[in-house]
C-alpha positions in Angstrom: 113.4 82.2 82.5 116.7 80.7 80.9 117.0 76.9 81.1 120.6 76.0 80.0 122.3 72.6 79.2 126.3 74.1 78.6 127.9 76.2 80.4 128.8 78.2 77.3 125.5 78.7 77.0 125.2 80.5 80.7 127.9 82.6 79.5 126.6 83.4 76.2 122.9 84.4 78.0 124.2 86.6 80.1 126.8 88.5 78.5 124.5 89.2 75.6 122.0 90.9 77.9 122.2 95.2 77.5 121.6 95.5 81.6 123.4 92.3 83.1 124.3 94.0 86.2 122.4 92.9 89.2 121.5 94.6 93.1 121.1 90.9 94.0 121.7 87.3 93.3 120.0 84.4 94.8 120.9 80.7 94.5 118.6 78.0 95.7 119.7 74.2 94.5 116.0 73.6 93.9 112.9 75.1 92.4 112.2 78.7 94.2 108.2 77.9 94.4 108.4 74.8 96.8 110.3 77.2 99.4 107.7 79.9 99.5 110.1 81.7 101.9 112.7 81.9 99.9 110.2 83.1 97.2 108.9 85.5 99.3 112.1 86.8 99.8 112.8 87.6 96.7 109.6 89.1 95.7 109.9 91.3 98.4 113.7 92.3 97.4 112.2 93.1 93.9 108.8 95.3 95.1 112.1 97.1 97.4 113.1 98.5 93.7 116.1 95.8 93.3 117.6 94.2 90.2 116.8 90.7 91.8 118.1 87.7 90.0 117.8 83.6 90.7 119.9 80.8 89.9 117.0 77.8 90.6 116.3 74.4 89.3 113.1 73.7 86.6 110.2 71.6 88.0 108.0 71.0 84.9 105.0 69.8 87.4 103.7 73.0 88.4 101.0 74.9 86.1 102.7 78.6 87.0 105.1 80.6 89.1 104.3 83.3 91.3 107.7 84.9 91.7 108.2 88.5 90.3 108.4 88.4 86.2 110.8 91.2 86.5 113.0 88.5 88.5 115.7 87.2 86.1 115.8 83.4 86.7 118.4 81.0 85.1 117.7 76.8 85.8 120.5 74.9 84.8 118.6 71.6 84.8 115.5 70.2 86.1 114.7 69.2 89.8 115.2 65.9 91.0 111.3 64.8 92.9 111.9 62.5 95.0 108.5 61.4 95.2 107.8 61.3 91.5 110.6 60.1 89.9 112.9 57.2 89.5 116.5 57.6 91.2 118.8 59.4 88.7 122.4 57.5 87.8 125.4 58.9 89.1 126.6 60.1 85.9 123.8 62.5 85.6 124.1 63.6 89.1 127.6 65.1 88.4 126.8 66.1 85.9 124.1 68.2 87.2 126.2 69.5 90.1 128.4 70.7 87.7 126.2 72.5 85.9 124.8 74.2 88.8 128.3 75.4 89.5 129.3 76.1 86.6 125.5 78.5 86.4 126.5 80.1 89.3 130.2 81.1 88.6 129.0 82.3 85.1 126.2 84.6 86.4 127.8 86.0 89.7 130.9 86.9 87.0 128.6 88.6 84.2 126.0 90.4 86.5 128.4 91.5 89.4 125.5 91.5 91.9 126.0 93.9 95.1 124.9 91.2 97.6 124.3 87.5 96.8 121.4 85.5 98.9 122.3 81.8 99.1 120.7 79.0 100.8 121.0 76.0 102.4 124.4 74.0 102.0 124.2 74.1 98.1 124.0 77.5 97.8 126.7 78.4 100.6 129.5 76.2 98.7 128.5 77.7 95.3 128.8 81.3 96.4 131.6 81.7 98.8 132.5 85.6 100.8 134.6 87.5 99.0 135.1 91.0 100.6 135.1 93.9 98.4 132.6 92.2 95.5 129.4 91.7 97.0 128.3 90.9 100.5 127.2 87.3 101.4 124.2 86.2 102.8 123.0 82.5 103.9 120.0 81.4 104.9 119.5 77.5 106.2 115.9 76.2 105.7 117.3 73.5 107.9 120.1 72.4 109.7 123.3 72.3 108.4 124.3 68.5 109.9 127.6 67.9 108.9 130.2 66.6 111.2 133.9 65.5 110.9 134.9 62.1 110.7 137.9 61.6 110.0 137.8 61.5 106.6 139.7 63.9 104.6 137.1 65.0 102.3 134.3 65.2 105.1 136.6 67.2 107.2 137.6 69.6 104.0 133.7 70.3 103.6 133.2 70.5 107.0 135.9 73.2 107.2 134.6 75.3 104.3 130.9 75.4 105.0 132.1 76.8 108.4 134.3 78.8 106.9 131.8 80.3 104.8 129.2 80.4 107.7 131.4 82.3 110.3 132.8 84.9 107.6 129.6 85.9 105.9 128.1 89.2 106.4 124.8 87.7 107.8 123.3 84.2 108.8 120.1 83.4 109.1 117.6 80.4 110.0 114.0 80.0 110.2 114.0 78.3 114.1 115.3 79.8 116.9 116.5 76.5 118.5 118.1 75.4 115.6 119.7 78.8 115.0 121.3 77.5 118.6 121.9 74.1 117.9 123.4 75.3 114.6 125.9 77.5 116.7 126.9 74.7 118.9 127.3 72.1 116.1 129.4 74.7 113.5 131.4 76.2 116.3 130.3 79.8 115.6 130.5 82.7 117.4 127.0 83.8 117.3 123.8 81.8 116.5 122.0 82.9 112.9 119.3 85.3 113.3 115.9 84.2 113.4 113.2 84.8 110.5 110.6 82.5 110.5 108.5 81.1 107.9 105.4 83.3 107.6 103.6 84.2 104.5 103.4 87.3 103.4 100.6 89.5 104.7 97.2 88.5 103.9 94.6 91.6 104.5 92.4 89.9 103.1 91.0 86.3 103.9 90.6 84.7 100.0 87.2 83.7 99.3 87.1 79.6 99.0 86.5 77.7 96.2 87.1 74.1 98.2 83.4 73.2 98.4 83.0 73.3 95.0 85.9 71.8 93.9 84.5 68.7 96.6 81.1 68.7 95.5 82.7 68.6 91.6 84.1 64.9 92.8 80.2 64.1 94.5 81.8 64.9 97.8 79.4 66.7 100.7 81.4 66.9 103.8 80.1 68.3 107.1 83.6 69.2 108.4 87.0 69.2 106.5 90.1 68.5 108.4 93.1 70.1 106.4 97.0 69.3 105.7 98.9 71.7 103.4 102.3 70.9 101.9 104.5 68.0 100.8 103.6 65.1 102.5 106.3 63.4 104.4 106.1 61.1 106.9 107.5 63.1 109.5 104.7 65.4 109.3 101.8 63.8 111.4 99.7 62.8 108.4 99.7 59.2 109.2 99.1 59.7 112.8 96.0 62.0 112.0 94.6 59.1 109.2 94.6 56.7 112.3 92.6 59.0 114.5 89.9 59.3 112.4 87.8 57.2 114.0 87.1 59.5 116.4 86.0 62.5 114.2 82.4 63.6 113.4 80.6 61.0 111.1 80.8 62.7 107.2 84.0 64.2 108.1 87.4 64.3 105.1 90.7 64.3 105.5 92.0 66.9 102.9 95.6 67.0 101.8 96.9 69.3 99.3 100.8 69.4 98.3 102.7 66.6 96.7 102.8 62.8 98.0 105.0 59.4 97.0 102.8 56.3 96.0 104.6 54.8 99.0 103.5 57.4 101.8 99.8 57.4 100.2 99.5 53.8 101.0 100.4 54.3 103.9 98.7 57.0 105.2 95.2 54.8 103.0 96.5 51.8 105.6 96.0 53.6 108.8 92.8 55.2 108.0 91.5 52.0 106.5 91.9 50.5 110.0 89.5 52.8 111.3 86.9 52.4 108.4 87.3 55.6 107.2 89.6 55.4 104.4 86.9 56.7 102.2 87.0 59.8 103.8 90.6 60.8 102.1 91.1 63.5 99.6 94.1 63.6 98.3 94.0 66.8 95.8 98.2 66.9 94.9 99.9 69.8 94.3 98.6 73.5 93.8 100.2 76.5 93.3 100.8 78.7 96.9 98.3 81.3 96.2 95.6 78.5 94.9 96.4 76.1 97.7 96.2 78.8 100.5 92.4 79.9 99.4 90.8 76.1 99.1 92.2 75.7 102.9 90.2 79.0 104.1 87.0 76.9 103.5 88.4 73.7 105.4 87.6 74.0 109.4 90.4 72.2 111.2 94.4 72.1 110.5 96.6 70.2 111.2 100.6 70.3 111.6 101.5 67.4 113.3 105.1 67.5 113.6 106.8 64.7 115.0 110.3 64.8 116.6 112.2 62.4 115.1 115.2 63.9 114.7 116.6 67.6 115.8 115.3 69.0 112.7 111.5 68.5 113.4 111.9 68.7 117.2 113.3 71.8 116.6 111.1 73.6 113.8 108.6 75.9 115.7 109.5 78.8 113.2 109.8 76.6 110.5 106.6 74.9 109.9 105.0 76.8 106.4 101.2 75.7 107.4 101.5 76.5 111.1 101.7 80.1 110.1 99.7 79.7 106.6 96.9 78.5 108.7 96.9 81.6 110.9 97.1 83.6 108.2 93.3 82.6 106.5 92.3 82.1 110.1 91.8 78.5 110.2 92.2 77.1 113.5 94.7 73.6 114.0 96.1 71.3 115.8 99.7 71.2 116.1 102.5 69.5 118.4 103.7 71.1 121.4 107.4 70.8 120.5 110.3 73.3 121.9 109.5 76.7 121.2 105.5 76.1 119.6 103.3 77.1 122.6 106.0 80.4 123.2 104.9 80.9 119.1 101.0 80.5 118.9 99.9 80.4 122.8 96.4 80.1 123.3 95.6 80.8 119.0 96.3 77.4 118.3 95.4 73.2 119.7 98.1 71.0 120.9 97.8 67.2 120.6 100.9 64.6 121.6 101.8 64.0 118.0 102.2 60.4 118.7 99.1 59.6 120.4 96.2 58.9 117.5 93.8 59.2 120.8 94.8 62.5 121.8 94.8 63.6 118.3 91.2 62.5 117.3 89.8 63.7 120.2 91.5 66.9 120.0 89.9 67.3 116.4 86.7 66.2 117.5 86.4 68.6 120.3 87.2 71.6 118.1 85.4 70.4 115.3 81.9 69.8 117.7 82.8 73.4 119.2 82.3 75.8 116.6 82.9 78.8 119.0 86.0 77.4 120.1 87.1 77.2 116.9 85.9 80.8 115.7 88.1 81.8 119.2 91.1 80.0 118.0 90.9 81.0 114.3 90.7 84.6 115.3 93.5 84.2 117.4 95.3 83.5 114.7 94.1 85.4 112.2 95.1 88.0 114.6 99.0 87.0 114.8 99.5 86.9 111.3 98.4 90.3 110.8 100.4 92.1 113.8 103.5 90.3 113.4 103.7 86.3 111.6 103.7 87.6 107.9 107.1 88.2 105.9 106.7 91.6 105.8 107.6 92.2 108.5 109.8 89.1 109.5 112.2 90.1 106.6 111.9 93.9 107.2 115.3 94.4 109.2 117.0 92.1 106.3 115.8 93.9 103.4 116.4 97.2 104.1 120.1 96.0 105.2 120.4 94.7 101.4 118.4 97.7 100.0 121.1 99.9 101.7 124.6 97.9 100.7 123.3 98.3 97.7 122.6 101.7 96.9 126.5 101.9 98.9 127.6 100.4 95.6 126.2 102.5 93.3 124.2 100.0 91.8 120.5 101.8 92.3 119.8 105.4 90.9 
């Protein structure tokens, strides 16, 4: 892992390498192991036999990575948490974008990579098509919500990013209906193609440490109700703290990933006003592979997504826990927004994400069930290991890469 402050530096890193040359680049405009997707992606690139690079951002808060250590990895500066951390001056903002920019011209020059792998609108500016030296992939974790308005250099980025969008080899999107909104909204010809946010396969259900680490802190719960991932507010979390008055007596509200002071209070607020504020564990973040095997021992998730905007409306494919949950077999409660019930059918709950009554009965219900929630869990369990795990949702892309590449000459 190279973190660089110059862009002389970038140059000097990777021209010095004896190998620079790569089968493929990817650039992600934050840290690759809060997008497990994207991680995933890689990882699975590199286990295909390919030179796999990353240009990503540091983020000092987590213990470890889990992507490849064959994966070469350049951060030009650190990641911006907007939880965490104060607001960062506008000098230092430039200044960061251009150091991301200037990262990314340096390495795509030195290593020559067959294909490049970009996402989001970051990583679509910063690595343009260009016919002939590699081929150009994007993928949007979410919506690219640009529009035109008259001003000159809105319309010019407008322009480009559909540029870009419309001329690259592929396009993809974790959401159906946002690949189709995304069509609409960016005037393409065809919608992105669909891989959705799945983990990768799980044989195995990981044995869980969570009761221990609870009983470490003098906590004995009957039931644990779970929440994995950052903690935002458009993520049901506060909804579910103000239906815990209707769960089980002795029953936690668990939430692992990383939360603002603001959104904690919050979240402390509405379950205080049902006397069970008590009953909130808030454990931070962990990494993926530590965080997936303390939810195996919880009993209920949740993914509570509310629609308050065309992002989370439309974000059946998109939701990390929905499918992290089905893959350790835990059953949940989720929203029945466009496209969810078509995703999970009958392996999952639904609950009217804005109704705390609906919600805590819903929980109660499964949680007083426990052959309901066996039925459900299996369900699951089941989906993930036929077809919701990355293995096979990136399958189709992979070998595409795999092949443009060995048409370069880059593999042996």
């Amino acid at each position: 892992m190279i973190s660089l402050n110059h862009p002389s530096e970038i140059i000097r890193t990777v021209s010095d390498t004896t190998s620079p040359r790569l089968d493929v680049l990817l650039i992600l405009r934050a840290n690759i192991d809060l997008y497990p997707p994207s991680r995933n992606q890689a990882n699975l690139l590199a286990r295909h036999g390919l030179k796999v690079g990353m240009v990503d951002l540091a983020y000092p808060r987590l213990s470890r990575s889990e992507l490849d250590p064959e994966i070469r990895r350049w951060q030009p500066h650190s990641l911006w948490d907007s939880k965490q951390d104060p607001p960062r001056s506008i000098a230092d903002r430039i200044l960061s974008l251009g150091r991301f920019k200037a990262t990314c011209r340096a390495v795509t020059q030195f290593t020559a990579p067959a294909a490049i792998l970009a996402y989001d609108l970051a990583g679509c500016i910063n690595a343009p098509p260009s016919t002939g030296k590699y081929v150009s992939i994007y993928h949007f974790h979410e919506l690219f919500r640009i529009r035109p308005n008259g001003h000159w250099p809105d319309q010019f980025r407008f322009n480009r990013i559909r540029h870009h969008l419309s001329t690259a080899n592929r396009f993809t999107i974790s959401d159906r209906h946002r690949g189709e909104l995304q069509k609409r909204e960016a005037g393409l010809r065809f919608p992105p193609e669909t891989i959705m946010n799945c983990p990768l396969k799980m044989e195995k259900v990981p044995k869980s440490g969570l009761k221990a680490l609870l009983a470490e802190s003098g906590i004995y719960p009957d039931y644990v109700v779970a929440y994995l991932g950052s903690v935002g507010e458009d993520q049901g979390v506060i909804e579910a703290a103000a239906s815990m008055g209707y769960w089980p007596a002795n029953t936690v509200f668990l939430m692992i990933g990383n939360v603002s002071d603001l959104l904690r209070a919050k979240i402390t607020d509405a379950a205080k006003k049902t006397g069970r504020h008590q009953d909130l564990v808030f454990l931070g973040p962990k990494p993926h592979g530590e965080a997936l095997s303390l939810i195996a021992g919880a009993d209920v998730g949740v993914s509570l997504i509310q629609g308050n905007n065309a992002n989370w409306t439309y974000s059946a494919g998109a939701i990390n826990k929905r499918f992290e949950y089905a893959a350790v077999g835990l059953p949940q409660i989720t929203s029945s927004l466009p496209g969810v019930k078509a995703v999970f059918g009958d392996a999952a709950i639904y609950a009217r994400e804005e109704d705390k009554r609906d919600i805590g009965h819903q929980i109660r219900g499964l949680l007083l069930n426990p052959e309901v929630r066996r039925d459900v869990g299996v369900k699951a369990r089941k989906l993930h290991l036929e077809r919701y795990h990355y293995e096979s949702q990136f399958r189709g892309l992979c070998q595409w890469i795999a092949q443009k590449c060995r048409q370069r000459g880059l593999r042996t």
